[in-house]
VOLUM-963354 format. One record per residue (C-alpha): residue number from 1; residue in one letter; x negated, y, z. Coordinates in steps of 0.001 Angstrom, whole numbers, plus 524288, in hexadecimal, padded with zeros to 5 digits. Each point is the difference from the previous one (the first is absolute). Example, Ala and Ser with C-alpha at 12.3 -4.5 7.8 and 13.67 -1.06 7.14 Angstrom:
BEGIN
  resi  resn     px     py     pz
     1     A  7CFF4  7EE6C  81E78
     2     S  7FAA6  80D70  7FD6C
! end
This chain:
BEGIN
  resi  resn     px     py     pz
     1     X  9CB28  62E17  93E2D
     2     X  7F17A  80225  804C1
     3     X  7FD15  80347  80DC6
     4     X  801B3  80DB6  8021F
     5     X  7F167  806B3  7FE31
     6     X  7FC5B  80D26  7FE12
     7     X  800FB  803A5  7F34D
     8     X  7F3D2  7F9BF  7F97E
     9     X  7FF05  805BB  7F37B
    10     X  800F1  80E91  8078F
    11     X  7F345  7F8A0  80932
    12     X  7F85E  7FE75  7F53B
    13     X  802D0  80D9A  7F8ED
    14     X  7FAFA  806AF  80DFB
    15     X  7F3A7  7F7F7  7FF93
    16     X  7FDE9  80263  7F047
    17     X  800CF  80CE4  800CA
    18     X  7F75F  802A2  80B67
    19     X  7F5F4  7F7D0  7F96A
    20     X  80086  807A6  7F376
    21     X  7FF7E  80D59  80815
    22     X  7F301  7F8BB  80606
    23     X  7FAB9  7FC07  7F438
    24     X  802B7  80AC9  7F4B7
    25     X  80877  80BD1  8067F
    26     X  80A56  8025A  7F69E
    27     X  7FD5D  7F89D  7F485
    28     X  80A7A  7F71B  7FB08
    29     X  80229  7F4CA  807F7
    30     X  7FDDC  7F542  7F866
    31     X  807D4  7F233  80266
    32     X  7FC65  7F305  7F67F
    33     X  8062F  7F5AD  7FB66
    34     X  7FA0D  7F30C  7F5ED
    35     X  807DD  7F631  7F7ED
    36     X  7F9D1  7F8B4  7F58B
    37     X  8087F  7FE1D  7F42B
    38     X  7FB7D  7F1DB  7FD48
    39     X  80DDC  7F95E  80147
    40     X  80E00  802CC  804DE
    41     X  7FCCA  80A96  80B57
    42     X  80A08  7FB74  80A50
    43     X  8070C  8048D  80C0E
    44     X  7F2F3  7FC21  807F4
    45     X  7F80C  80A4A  7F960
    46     X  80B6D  809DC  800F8
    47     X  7FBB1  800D6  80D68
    48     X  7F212  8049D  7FD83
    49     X  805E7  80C20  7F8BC
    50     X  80B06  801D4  809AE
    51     X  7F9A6  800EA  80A55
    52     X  7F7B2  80BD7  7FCB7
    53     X  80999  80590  7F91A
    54     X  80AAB  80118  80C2E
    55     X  7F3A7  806D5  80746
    56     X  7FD46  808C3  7F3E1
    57     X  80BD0  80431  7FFB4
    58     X  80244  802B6  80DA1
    59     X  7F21C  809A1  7FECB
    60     X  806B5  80658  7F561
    61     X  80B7C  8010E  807A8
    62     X  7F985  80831  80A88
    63     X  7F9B3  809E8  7F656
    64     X  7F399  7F9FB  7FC6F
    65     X  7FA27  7FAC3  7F212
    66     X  7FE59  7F3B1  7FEEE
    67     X  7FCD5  7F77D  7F537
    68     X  80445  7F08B  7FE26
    69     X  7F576  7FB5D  7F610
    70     X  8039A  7F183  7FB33
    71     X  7F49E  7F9DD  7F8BE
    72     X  803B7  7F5E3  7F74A
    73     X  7F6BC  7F5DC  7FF70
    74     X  80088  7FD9A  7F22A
    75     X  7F16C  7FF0A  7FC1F
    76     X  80059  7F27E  8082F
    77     X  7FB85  7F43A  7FA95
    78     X  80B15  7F69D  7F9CE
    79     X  80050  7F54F  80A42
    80     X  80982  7F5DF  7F9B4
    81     X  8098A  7FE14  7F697
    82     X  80F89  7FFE5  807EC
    83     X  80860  7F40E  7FD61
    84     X  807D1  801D1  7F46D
    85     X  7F5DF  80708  7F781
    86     X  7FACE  7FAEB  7F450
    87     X  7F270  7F755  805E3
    88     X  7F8F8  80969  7F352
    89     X  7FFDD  80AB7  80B4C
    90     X  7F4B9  7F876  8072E
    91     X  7F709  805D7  7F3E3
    92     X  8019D  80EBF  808C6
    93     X  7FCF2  7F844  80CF9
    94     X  7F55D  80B38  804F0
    95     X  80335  80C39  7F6DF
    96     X  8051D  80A95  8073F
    97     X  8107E  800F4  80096
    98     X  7FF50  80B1F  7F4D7
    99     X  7F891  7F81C  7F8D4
   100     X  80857  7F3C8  7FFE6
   101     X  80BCF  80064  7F5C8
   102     X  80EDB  8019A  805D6
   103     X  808D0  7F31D  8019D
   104     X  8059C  7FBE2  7F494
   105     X  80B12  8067A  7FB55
   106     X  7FD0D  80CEC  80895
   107     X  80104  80EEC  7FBF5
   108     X  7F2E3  8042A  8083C
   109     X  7F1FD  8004E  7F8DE
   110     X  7F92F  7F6EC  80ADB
   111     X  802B2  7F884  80C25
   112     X  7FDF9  809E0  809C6
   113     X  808B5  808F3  7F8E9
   114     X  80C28  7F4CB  80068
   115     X  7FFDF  7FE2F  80C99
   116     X  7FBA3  80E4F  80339
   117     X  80D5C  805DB  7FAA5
   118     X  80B64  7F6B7  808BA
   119     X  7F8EF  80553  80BAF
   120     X  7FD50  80F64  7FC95
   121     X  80FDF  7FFD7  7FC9D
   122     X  80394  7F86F  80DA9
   123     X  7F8E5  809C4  80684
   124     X  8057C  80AE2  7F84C
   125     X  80E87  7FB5C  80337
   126     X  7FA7E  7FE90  80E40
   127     X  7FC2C  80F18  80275
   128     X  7F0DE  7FDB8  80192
   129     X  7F813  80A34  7FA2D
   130     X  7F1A8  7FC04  7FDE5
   131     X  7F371  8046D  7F615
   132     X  7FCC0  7F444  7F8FC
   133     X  7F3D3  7FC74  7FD7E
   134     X  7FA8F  7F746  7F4FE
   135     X  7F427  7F9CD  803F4
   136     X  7FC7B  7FBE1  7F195
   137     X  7FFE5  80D97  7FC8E
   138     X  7F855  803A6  80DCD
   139     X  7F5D2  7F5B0  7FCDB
   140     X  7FEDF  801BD  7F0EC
   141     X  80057  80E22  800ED
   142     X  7F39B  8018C  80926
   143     X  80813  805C2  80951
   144     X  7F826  7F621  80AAF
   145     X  7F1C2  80209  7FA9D
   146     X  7FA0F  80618  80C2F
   147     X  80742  7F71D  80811
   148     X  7FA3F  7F38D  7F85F
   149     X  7F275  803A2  7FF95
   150     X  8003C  803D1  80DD9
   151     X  80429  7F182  8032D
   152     X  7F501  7FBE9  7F964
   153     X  7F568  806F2  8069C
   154     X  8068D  7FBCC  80C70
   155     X  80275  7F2B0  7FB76
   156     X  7F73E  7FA37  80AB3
   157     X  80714  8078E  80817
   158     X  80DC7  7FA4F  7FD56
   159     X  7F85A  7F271  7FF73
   160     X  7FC6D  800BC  80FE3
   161     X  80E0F  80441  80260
   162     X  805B4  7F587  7F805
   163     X  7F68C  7F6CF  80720
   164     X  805E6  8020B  80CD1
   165     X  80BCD  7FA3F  7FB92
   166     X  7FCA6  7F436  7F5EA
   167     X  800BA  7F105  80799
   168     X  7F961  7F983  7F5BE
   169     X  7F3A5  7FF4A  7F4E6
   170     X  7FF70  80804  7F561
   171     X  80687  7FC33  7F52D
   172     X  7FA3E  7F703  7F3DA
   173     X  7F8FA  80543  7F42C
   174     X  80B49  7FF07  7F7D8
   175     X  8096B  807F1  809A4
   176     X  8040C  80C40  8045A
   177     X  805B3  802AF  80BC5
   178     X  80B76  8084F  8014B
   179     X  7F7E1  80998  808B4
   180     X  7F49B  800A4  7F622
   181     X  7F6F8  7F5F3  8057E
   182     X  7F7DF  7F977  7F401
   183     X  7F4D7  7F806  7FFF1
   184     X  7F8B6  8099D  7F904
   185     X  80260  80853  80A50
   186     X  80A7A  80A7F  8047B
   187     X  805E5  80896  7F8B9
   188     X  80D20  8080E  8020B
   189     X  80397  801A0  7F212
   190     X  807E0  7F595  7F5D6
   191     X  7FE7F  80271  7F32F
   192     X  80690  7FC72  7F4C5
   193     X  7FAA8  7F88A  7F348
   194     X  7FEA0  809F2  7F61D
   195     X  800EB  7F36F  7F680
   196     X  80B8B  7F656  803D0
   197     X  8075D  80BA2  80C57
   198     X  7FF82  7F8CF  80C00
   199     X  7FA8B  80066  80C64
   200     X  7F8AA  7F21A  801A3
   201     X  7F2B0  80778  80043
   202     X  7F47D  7FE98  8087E
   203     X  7F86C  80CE0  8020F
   204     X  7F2A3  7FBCA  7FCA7
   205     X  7F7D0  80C0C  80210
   206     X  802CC  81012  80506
   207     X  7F73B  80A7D  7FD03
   208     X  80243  80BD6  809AA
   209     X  7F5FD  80754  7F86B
   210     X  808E5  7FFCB  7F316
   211     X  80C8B  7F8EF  805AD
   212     X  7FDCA  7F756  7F60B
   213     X  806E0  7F1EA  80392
   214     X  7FE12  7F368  7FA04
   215     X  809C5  7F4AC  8012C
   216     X  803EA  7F283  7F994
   217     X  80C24  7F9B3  7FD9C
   218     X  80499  7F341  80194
   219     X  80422  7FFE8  7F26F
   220     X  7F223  7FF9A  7FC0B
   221     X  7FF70  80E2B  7FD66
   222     X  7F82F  80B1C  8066A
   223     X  7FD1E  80D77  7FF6E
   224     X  7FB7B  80D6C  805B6
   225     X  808A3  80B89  8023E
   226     X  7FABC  80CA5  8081F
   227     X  8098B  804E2  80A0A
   228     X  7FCF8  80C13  7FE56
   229     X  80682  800A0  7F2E0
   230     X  806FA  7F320  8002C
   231     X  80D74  7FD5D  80409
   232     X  8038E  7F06D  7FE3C
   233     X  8009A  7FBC5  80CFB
   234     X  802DE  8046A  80E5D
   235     X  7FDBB  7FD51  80E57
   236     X  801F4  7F39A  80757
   237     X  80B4C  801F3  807EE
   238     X  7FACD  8010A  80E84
   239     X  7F8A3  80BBD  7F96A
   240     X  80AC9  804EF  7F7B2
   241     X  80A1D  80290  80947
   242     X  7F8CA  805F3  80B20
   243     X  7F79A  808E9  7F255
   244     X  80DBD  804C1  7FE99
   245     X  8031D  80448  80E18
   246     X  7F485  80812  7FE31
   247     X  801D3  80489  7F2E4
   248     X  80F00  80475  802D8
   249     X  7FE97  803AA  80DE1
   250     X  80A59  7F55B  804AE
   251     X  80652  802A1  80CA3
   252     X  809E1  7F625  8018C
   253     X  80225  7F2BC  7F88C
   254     X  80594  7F466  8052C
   255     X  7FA65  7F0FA  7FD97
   256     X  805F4  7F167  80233
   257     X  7FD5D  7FA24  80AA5
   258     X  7F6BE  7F78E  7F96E
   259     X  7F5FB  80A4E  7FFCC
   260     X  7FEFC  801B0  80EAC
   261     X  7F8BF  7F4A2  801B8
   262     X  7EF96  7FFFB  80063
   263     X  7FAB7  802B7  7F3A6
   264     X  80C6E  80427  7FAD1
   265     X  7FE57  80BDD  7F4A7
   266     X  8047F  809D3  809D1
   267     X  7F951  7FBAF  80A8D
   268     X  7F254  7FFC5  7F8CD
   269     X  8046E  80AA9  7F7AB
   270     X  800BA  8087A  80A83
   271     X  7F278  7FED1  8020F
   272     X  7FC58  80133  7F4D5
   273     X  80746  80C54  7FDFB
   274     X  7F801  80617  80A87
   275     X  7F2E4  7FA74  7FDA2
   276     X  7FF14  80165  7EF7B
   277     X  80ACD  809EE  7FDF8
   278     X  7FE65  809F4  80B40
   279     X  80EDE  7FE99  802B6
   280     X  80A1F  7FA7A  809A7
   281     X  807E8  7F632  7FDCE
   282     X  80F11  8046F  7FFE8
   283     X  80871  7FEE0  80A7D
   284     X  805CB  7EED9  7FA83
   285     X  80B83  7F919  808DE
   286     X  800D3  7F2D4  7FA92
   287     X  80DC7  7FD24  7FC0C
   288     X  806AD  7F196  7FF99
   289     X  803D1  7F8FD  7F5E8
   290     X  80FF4  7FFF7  7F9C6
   291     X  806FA  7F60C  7FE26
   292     X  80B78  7FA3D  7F758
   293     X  80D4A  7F9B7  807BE
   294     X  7FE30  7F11E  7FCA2
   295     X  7F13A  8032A  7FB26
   296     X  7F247  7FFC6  80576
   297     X  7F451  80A6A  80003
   298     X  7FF64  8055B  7F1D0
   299     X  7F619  80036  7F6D4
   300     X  7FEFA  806EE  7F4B0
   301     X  7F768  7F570  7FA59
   302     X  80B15  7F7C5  7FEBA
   303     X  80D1C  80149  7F6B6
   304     X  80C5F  802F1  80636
   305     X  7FD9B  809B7  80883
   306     X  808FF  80AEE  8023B
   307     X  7FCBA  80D38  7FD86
   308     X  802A1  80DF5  803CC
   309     X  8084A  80077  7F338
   310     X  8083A  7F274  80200
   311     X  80430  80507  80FC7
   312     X  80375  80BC2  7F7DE
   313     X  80A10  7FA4E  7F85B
   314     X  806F2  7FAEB  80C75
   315     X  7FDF1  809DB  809AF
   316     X  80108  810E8  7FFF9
   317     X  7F27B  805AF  7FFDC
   318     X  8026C  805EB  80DEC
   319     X  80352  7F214  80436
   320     X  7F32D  7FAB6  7FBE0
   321     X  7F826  80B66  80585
   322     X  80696  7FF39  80D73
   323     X  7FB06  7F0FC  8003F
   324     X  7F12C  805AB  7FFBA
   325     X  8032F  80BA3  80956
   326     X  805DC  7FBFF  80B07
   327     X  7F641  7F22C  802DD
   328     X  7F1E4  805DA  8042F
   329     X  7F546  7FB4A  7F5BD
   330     X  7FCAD  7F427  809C9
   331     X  80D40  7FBCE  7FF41
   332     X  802D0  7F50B  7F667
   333     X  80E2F  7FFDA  7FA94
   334     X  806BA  7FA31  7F3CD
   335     X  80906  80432  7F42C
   336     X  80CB6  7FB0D  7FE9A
   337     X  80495  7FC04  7F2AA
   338     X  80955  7F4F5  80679
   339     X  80CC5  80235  80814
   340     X  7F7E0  80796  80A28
   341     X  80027  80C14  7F89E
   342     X  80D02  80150  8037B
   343     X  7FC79  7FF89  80D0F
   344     X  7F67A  80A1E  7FDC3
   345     X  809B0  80852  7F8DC
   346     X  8099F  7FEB7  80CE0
   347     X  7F429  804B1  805CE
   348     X  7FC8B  80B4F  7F8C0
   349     X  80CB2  80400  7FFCC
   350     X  801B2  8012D  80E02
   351     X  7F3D7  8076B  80098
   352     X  803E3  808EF  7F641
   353     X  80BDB  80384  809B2
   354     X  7F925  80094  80B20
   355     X  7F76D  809EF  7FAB8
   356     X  80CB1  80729  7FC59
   357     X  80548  800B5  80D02
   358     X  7F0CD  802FB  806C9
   359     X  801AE  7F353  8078A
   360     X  7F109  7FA18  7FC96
   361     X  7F27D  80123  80565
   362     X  7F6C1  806AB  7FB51
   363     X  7F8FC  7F715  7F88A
   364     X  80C79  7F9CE  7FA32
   365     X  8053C  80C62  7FAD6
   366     X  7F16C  80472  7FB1E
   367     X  7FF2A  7F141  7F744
   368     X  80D85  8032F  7FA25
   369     X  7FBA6  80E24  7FCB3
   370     X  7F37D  7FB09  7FA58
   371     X  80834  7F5D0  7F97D
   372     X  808C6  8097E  7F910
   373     X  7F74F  808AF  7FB20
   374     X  7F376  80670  7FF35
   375     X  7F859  80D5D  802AA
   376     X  8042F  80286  7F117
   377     X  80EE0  7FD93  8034B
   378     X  80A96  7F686  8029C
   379     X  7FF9F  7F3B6  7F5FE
   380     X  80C37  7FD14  7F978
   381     X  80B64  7F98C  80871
   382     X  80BF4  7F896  7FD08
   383     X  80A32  80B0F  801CE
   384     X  80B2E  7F5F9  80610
   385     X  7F729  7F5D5  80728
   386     X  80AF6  7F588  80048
   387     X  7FA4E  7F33A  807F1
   388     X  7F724  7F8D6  7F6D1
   389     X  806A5  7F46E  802C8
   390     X  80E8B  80400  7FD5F
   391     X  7F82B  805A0  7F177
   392     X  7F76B  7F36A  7FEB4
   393     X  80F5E  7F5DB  8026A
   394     X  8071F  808E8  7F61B
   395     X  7F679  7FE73  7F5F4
   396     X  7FEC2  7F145  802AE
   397     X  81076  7FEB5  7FF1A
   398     X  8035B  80A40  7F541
   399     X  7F32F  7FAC1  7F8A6
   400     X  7FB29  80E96  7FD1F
   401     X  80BF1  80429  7F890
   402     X  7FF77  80F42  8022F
   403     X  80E45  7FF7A  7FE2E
   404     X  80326  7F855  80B02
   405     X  7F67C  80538  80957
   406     X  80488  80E00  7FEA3
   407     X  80D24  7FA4E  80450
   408     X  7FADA  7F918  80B54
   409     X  7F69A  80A75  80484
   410     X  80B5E  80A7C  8002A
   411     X  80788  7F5CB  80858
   412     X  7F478  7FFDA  8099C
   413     X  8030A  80BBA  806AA
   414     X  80D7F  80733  7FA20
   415     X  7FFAA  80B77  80625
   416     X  7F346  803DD  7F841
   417     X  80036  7F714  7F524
   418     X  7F2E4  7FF00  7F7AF
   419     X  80350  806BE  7F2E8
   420     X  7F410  7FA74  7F8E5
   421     X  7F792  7F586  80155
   422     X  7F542  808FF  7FF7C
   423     X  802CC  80525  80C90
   424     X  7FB28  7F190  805E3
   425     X  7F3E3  80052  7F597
   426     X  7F53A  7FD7E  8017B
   427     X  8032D  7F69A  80CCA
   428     X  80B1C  7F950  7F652
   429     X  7F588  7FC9F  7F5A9
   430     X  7F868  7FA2A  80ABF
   431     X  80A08  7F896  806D3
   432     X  8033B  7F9EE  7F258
   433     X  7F2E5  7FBAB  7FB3C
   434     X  7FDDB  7F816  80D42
   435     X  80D66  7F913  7FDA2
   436     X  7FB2C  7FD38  7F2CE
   437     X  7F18A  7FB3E  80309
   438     X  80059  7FBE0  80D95
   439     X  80DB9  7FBBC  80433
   440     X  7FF36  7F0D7  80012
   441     X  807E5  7FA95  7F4AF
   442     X  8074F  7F69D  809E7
   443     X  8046A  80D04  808CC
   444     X  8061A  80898  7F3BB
   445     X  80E13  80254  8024A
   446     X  80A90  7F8F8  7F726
   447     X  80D58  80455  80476
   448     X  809B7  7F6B7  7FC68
   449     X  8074A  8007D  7F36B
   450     X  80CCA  7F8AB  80610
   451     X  803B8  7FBD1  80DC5
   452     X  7FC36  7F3C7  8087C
   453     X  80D3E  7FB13  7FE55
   454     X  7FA92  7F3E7  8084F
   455     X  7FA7B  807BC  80A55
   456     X  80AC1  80860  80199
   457     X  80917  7F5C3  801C5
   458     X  7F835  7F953  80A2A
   459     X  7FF9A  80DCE  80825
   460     X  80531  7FEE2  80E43
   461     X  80A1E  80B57  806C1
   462     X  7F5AA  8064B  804C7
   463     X  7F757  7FF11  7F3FE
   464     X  80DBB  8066F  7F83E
   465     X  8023C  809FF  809AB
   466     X  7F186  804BC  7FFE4
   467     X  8030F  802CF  7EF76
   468     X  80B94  804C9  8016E
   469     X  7FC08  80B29  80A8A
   470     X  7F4AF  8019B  7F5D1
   471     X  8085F  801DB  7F43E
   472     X  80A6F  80933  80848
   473     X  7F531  808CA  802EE
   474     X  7F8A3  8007A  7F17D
   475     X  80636  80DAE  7FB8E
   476     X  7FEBC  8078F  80D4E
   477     X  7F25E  7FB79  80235
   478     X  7FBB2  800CC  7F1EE
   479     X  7F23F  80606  803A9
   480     X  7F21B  7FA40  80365
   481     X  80310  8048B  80EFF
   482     X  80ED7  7FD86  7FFF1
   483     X  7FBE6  7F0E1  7FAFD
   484     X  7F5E4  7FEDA  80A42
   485     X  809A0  80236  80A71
   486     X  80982  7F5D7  7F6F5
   487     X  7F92E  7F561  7FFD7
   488     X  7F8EB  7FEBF  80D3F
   489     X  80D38  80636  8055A
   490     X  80837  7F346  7FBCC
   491     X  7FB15  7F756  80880
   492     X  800D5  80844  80C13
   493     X  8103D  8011B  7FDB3
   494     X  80269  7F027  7FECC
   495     X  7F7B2  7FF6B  80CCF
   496     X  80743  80AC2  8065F
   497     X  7F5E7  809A1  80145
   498     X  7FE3E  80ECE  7FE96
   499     X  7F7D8  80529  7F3F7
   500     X  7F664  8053A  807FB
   501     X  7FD1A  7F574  80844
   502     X  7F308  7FC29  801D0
   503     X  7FC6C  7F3AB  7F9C8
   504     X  8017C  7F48A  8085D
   505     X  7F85C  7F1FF  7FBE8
   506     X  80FE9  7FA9E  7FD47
   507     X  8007B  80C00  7F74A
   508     X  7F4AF  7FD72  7F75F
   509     X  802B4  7F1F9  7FE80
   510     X  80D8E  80496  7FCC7
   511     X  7F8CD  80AD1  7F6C6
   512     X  7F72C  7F7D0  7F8DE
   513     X  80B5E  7F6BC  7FC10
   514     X  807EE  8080F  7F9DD
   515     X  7F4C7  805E5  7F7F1
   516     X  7FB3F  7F3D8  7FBE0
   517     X  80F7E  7FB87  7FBD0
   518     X  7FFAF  80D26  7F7C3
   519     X  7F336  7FC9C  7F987
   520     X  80548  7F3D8  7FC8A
   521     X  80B87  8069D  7FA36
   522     X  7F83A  80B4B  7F97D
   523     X  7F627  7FAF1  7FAC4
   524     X  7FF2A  7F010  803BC
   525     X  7F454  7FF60  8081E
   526     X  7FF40  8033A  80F6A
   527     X  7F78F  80C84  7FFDF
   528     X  7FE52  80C16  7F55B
   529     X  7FFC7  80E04  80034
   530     X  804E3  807D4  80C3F
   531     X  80DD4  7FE7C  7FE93
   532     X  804FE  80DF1  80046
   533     X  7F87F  800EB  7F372
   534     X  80408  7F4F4  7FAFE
   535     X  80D68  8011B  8020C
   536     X  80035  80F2D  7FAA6
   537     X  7F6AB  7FAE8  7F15E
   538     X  80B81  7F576  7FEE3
   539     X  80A84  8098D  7FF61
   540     X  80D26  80030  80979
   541     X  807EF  7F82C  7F562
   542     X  7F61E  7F56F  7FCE8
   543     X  7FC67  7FE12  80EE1
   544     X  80F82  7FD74  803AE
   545     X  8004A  7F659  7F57A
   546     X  7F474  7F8D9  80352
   547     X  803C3  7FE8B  80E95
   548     X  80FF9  7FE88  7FDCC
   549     X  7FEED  7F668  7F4B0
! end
């Protein structure tokens, strides 16, 4: 668990809203988020609209409106074609993401659009309310003609700040820097071919007077288009974003860590906010990057990534959420799709008690209440939260058959037996889609059609004694708590202790032998499932014929 902290999301609310009150008394406070839709939008990015959106929802919490605006960045330029698409795609490289057809095979009208939709339905399964905003339809509409032409005229202006920053010569004829920088000169604005749709233009020429601009491509074509009436193009992006600070009145939005450095966009942008725009820059922690167990920094540029929507699959919504609460943005943590969500299940769990019995801190209990639900309402829970992974072993030994795990999951706790497998939905669902994509091939359970007769005739005294007292006490310990005490009971009575003796290094020696022998027996390898599971998805009957031969 994280150091405890005051509650940091609660931190930032106090400081947003006081800003707001100082900047616009009660207008909406307004919180931002960015993701551009130009590949698989993975658990990285899920921080940049996380972030703002636990602090959102926190103002809204305490009576105030506030709106999360996410801008998708889907009039970008089409850097590169992913592995695995057809090489064809590099005839888009430059068009904007709407402009660019879908992957093959998909249901969505463009690019942007594909990989738009698995992310607008994580966050929809993950509580987060937000007013999305196209910026295709922001930039084609004219929605940003003041704010363009105003870059213009001050496009000296943005030059000198820009200038502060840049370690090296302007760029060659044929280029165009990232920030605007040409050889013909500077200009804030990209536009796009009106002949062949992409961006590889050089602005040639501006007319204030008539906002006429001129500009060649390196296609060989060229062309004029006046900005005043003209909509094929928009602003570089150390203009862009801190245009749209200004333009929405952005209090709060959160950046990478990469942009804290000099010359960063947020850095420059935020003087460039107050020098062109007449605005402040919003209130921007830099947040660290997420990782992967077993994987390095991710990058959507790259295949393979996992996304909001894969985590999904494995993991309860309020699980995922309470990953992004409780670490401060500056904190860097990673997602478990290996055996170490089990771990974080245990962990959950326990903190899902503890809240129960008002035994947490403060900023413990506020992460699992931000976790489970939102100014709106609670999200949907699990109504009988067995351990995920007593839920994640029965799936792996009964191999999903509904049948059997109703019978095992009423055995789990007989005095209030689960009538339905819904009652363990969705966490079930979960719990069996990890066993079936992430459970190592070589660790699925295979219980044993017939018994080691060779092993069980090489068994010692002790060894029989320690399966005999196991199958004596089957029926009156038929019960995931009974079993516990069973099986790490056994080995107490050969040695001569008391059941609730504390474990002694002879005892767990002792312990850890007799499991092993019953893995052996069970299932012919040395480790498996928890054994009080185990032992209650093989059935009484099979288990005493497996161990008595």
């Amino acid at each position: 668990m994280p150091p405890a902290e005051p509650d940091w999301v609660a931190r930032f609310a106090d400081e947003v809203v006081a800003e707001a009150e100082r900047r616009a008394p009660g207008k909406p406070i307004v919180c931002a988020s960015g993701l551009s839709p130009s590949g698989p939008i993975h658990l990285g990015n899920l921080r940049e609209v996380m972030t703002p959106h636990l602090v959102a929802d926190e103002i809204r919490r305490r009576g105030y409106e506030c709106r999360h605006l996410l801008s998708w960045d889907d009039y970008d330029r089409f850097r590169k074609v992913p592995a695995g698409v057809d090489p064809s795609w590099d005839a888009h490289i430059g068009k904007p993401l709407t402009a660019v057809p879908a992957p093959p095979g998909s249901r969505y009208p463009n690019w942007a659009e594909h990989f738009k939709a698995p992310m607008a339905a994580a966050l929809a399964e993950l509580g987060v309310h937000y007013e999305a905003i196209s910026q295709t339809e922001k930039y084609t509409s004219g929605a940003y003609r003041d704010q363009i032409l105003l870059a213009m005229r001050q496009r000296a202006t943005i030059d000198a700040i820009l200038d502060r920053y840049r370690t090296k010569d302007r760029p060659a004829p044929v280029d165009a820097d990232e920030d605007g920088s040409a050889a013909t000169g500077y200009f804030p604005y990209k536009p796009y071919c009106a002949v062949c749709g992409r961006d590889v233009t050089t602005v040639v020429g501006y007319d204030d007077a008539t906002t006429e601009l001129a500009y060649t491509c390196a296609y060989g074509h060229a062309g004029t288009m006046r900005l005043a009436e003209d909509h094929h193009g928009k602003l570089v992006w150390k203009v862009d974003w801190p245009m749209r600070w200004a333009y929405e009145g952005v209090v709060f939005e959160p950046s990478g860590v990469d942009h804290s450095s000099p010359g960063s966009s947020y850095v420059v942008g935020s003087q460039i906010v107050r020098e062109v725009f007449g605005a402040e820059p919003p209130i921007g922690p830099m947040y660290a990057f997420v990782g992967i167990s077993g994987m390095a920094k991710m990058s959507s540029s790259r295949g393979g990534v996992p996304t909001p929507s894969d985590a999904l699959e494995i993991m309860e919504a309020p699980v995922l959420r309470w990953l992004y609460a409780r670490r401060r943005p500056n904190q860097s943590f990673k997602v478990a799709f290996d055996e170490e969500l089990l771990r974080l299940y245990d962990e959950w769990d326990a903190l899902a008690r503890k809240v129960s019995q008002a035994t947490t801190g403060p900023a413990d209990t506020a992460a699992y209440r931000r976790a489970t639900g939102t100014a709106a309402g609670p999200l949907p829970a699990t109504l009988r939260p067995l351990p995920y992974r007593t839920l994640a072993s029965i799936v792996d030994i009964t191999t999903g058959h509904e049948e059997q795990l109703l019978r095992i999951l009423r055995d789990l706790e007989p005095e209030q037996p689960i009538a339905s497998l819904d009652e363990v939905r969705p966490r079930l669902d979960k719990a069996a889609r990890w066993t079936a994509t992430q459970l190592p091939p070589e660790q699925r359970t295979q219980v044993r059609e017939e018994p080691d007769i060779e092993l069980l005739a090489t068994l010692d005294p002790a060894q029989r004694e320690s399966l005999r007292l196991l199958v004596e006490g089957l029926d009156e310990n038929w019960s995931l708590p009974g079993l516990t005490t069973l099986v790490y009971g056994v080995p107490k009575r050969l040695l001569g202790l008391p059941l609730d003796v504390a474990p002694t290094a002879e005892l767990k020696v002792a312990q850890r032998g007799f499991f092993a022998l019953l893995y052996r027996l069970l299932v012919g390898r040395e480790t498996g499932p928890r054994l009080p599971t185990l032992l209650l998805a093989i059935g009484s009957d099979r288990v005493r014929k497996l161990l008595s031969g």
